[in-house]
N, C-alpha and C positions, 0 to 999 in steps of 0.2 A: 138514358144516356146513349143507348145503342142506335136511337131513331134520331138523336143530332149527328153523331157520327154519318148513319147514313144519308142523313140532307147533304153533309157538306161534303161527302167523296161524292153525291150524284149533282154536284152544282147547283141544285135547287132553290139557294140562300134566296131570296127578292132584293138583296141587296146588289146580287149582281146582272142582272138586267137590266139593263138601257130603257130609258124615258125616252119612247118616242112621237109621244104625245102629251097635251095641258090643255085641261078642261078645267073653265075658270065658270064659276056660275055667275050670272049677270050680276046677280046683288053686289058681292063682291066687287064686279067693276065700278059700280054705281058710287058703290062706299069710294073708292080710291077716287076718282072724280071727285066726290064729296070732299072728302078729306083737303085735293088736292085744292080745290078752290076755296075753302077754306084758312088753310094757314100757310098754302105755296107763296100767293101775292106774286107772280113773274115768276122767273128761275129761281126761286129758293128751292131747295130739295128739300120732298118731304120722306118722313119715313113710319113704319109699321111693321106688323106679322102677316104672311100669310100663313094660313094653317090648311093642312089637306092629306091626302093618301096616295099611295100608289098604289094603283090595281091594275095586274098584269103590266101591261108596255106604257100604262097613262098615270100622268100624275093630274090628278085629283082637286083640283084648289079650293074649298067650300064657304072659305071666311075670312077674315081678316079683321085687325086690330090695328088703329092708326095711334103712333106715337106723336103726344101733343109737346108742339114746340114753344119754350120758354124762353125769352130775353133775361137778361142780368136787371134789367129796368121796371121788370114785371115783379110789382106788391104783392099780390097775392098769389106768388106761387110757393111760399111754404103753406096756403092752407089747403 
């Protein structure tokens, strides 16, 4: 308990330091590209996760998960 106390009177938390950088690994872009040409079709907005860290001033972005989009008209989206 005494070394929380002392992180948050020496401001230490990582939650309070500024991102002032994003490092995105290629794959990643690759996949949203993918993704996007896939089920965008023109300006549809599509959507996903990125998942990643911050370490020190840089946030981290290593993966991502694309949310697949479904019509009211599409059979088989309850299986």
């Amino acid at each position: 308990m005494a070394s929380r106390k002392e992180s948050a009177a020496s401001g230490s938390n990582p939650m309070d330091s500024p991102v002032k950088q994003i490092q995105i690994d290629g794959l990643v872009v690759l996949k949203i590209i993918k993704h996007y040409q896939e089920e965008g079709q023109g300006s549809e907005v599509v959507q996903g996760v990125l998942l990643g860290l911050v370490v020190e001033d840089r946030l981290e972005i290593t993966n991502c998960f694309p949310f697949p989009q479904h019509t009211e008209d599409d059979v088989d989206f309850d299986e």
